[in-house]
N, C-alpha and C positions, 0 to 999 in steps of 0.2 A: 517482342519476347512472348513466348506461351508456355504452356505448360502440358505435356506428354503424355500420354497413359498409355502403356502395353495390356489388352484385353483380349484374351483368347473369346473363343468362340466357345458355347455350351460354360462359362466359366458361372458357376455355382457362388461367388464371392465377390460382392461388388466391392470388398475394400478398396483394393486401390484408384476405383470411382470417389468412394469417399473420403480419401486422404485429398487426391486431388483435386475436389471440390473446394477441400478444408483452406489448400496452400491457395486456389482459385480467389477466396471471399477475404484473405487477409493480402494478396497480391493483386487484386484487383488485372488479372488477367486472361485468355482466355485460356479454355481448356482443350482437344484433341484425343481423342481414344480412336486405338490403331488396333484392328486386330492383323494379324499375319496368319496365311495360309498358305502349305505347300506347293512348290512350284512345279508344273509337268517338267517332264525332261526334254519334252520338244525334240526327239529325233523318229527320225520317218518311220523305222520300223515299229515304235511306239506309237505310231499314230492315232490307232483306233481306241486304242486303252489311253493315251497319255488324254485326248480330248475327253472322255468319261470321266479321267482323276480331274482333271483342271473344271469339269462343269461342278463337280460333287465340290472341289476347295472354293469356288465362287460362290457358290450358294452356302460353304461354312461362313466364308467372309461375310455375306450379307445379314448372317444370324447374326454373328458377332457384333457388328456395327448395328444392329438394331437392340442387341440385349446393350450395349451400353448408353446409347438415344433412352432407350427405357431410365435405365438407370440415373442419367441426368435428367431426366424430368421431375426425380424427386429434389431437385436443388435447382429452382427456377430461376431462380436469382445467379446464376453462375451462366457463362456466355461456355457454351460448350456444344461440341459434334462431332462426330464420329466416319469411321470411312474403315477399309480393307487393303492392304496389298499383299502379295502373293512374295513368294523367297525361299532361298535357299537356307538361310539361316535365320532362327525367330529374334537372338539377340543385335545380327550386323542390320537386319532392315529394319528392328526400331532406332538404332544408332543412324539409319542415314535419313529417318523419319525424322530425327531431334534434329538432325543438322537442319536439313530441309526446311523443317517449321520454326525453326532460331527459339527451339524450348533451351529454357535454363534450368531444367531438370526434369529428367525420365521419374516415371513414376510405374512402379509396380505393385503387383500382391505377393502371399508368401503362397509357396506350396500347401498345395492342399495336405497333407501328412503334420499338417501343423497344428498345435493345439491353438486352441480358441484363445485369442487374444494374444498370440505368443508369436515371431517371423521364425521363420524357416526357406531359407532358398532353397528355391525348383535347379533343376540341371541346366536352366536355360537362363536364371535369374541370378544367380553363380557364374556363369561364363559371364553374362551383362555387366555385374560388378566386378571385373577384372580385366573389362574394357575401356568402359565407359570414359570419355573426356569430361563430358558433364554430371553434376549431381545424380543421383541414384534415390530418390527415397521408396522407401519398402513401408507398406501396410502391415500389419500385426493381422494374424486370418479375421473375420467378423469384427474388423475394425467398423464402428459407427460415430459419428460423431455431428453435430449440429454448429459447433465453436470454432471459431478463427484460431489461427495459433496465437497463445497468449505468453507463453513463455519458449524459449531455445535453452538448451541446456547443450553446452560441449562440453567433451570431454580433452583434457587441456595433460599434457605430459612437460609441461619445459622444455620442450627442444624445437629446433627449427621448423620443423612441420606446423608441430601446437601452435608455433607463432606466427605463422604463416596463415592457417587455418584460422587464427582468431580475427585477423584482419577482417577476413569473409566474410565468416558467421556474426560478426559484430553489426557489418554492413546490411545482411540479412534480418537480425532484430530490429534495426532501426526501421529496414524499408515496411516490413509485415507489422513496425508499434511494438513489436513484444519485449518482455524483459529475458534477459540473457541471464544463463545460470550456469558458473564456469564451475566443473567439478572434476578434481583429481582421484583416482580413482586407485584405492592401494588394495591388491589382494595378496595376501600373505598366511602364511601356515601359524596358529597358535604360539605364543609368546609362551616361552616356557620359563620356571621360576627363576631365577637368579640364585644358580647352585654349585658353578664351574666358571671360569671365564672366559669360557665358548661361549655362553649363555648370554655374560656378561658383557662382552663383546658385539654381540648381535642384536641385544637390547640398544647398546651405545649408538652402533648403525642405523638402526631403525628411527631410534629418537631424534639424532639426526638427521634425516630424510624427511624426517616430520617439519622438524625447523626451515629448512629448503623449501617443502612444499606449499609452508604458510609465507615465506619468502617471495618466492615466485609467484603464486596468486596478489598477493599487495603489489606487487609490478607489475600487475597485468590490470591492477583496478586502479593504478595510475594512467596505464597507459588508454583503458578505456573509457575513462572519464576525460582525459585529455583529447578522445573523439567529440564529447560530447553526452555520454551518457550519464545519469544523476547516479548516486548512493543508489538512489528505491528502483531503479530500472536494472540495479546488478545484485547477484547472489553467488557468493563464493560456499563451495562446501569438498571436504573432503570426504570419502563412499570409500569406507574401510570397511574388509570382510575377510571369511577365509576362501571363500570361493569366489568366482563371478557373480552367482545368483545375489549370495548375500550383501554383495556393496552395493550391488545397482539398487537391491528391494531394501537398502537402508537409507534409500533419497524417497521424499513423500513425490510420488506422480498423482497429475492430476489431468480430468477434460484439456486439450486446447494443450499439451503439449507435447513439444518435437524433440528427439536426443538426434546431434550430429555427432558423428565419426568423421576422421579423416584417413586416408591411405596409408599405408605403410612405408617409413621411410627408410625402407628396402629398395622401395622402388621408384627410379629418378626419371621415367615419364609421369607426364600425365595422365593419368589414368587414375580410377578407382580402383587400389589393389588392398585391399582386405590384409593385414596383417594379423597374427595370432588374436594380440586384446582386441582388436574392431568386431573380429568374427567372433569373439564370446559375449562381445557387450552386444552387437546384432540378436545374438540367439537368445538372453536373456532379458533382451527390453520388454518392458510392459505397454511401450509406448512407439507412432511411427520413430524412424528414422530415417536420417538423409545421410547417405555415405559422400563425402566431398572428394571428389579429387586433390591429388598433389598440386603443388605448384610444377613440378617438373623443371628438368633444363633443358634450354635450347643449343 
């Protein structure tokens, strides 16, 4: 098993050198940074011009593969190298890059257009997670960090997915040591007074859901202490807000941690496919994350 890194060439942003260091030093694995460059067209009448494009993408490849050798030299202690190939497409040749190297998860950065400390997917990083059969994790832009991952926080819905995805990510706190921190995440429009019984009605609803979700977390801190895990290795919390921003920035983050997402279960392959909440909680993390794949059906 290794660990992947997509690294363009001239890339300004060694985050996702440093994400994949970070998952490196707590999975005790090696690391791999690919860049990809464009592929000539290789037909005859292109001849003359297609060999000048393919010298000028070889010699991008070799920048690339040397800025992130740089890169890893500031994290000596991680087994990591670098190399190039050429393709048609930057998201399908790191997908047959992860098969080839048996990574258990691609690791990328966000778009440059991104604020500081904040993911933002590239047009290429977007197509990746809505391929991908393996984990996806994304760097936050000017992501830096020196810490192992000390805690996983997932985001856990009750339904088949959530529970499916908790198996995983369970399995992953254990392997990397960290404590898992399972959070339900409610965003909703302001509670209005109790003045109609519309009003009152919808309070009822709500309060309800509330009970379900405190429900459903105690089944899932039976079920994961029945793996194995203590009390102090688990943290249950509910991240109520009226927007996105405000539930996710109403959990305290710290150094050393990871939020996973899992796919939409909209969608019955395999794959990393982004559903509405994935893609809001992606865009307002403070912190990396790993997009999981479905389980899928065969």
């Amino acid at each position: 098993m290794s660990i992947l890194v997509g690294y363009g060439p001239h890339n300004n942003d060694r985050s996702a050198i440093e994400l994949a260091c970070q998952l490196a030093r707590s999975e005790h694995q090696p690391v791999h940074a690919v860049a990809v460059v464009p592929k000539g067209w290789g037909t005859p009448a292109a001849a003359g011009t297609d060999r000048e494009f393919q010298a000028w993408a070889n010699d991008e490849g070799e920048v690339g593969a040397e800025q992130a050798r740089a890169a890893f030299a500031l994290h000596p202690g991680v087994e990591a190298s670098a190399s190039w190939v050429s393709g048609r497409s930057v998201p399908q040749s790191l997908l047959e890059q992860a098969a080839e190297r048996d990574a258990w998860v691609l690791v990328v950065g966000s778009s440059d257009e991104a604020d500081r400390g904040r993911i933002r997917l590239s047009s290429k990083t977007d197509r990746l997670v809505h391929s991908a059969p393996v984990p996806v994790a994304i760097a936050p832009r000017g992501y830096r960090t020196d810490s192992p991952v000390t805690r996983v926080t997932v985001g856990f819905r009750d339904d088949d997915a959530s529970w499916s995805m908790l198996t995983r990510v369970a399995q992953m706190s254990r392997r990397v040591g960290a404590r898992l921190r399972l959070v339900t995440f409610i965003v909703s429009p302001p509670r209005r007074s109790v003045t109609t019984t519309v009003t009152h009605a919808e309070t009822q609803v709500f309060n309800q859901w509330m009970i379900q979700v405190g429900l459903a977390q105690r089944e899932a801190a039976d079920y994961l202490q029945s793996k194995g895990f203590s009390e102090a290795d688990l943290e249950f919390r509910i991240a109520e807000g009226y927007h996105w921003a405000a539930a996710i920035g109403s959990l305290e983050w710290a150094d050393g941690d990871i939020l996973v997402v899992g796919s939409s279960t909209t969608n019955p392959v395999a794959r990393v496919f982004l559903g509405s909440s994935a893609s809001k909680i992606v865009r307002n993390s403070p912190v990396p994350v790993i997009a999981v794949p479905g389980k899928g059906t065969d």
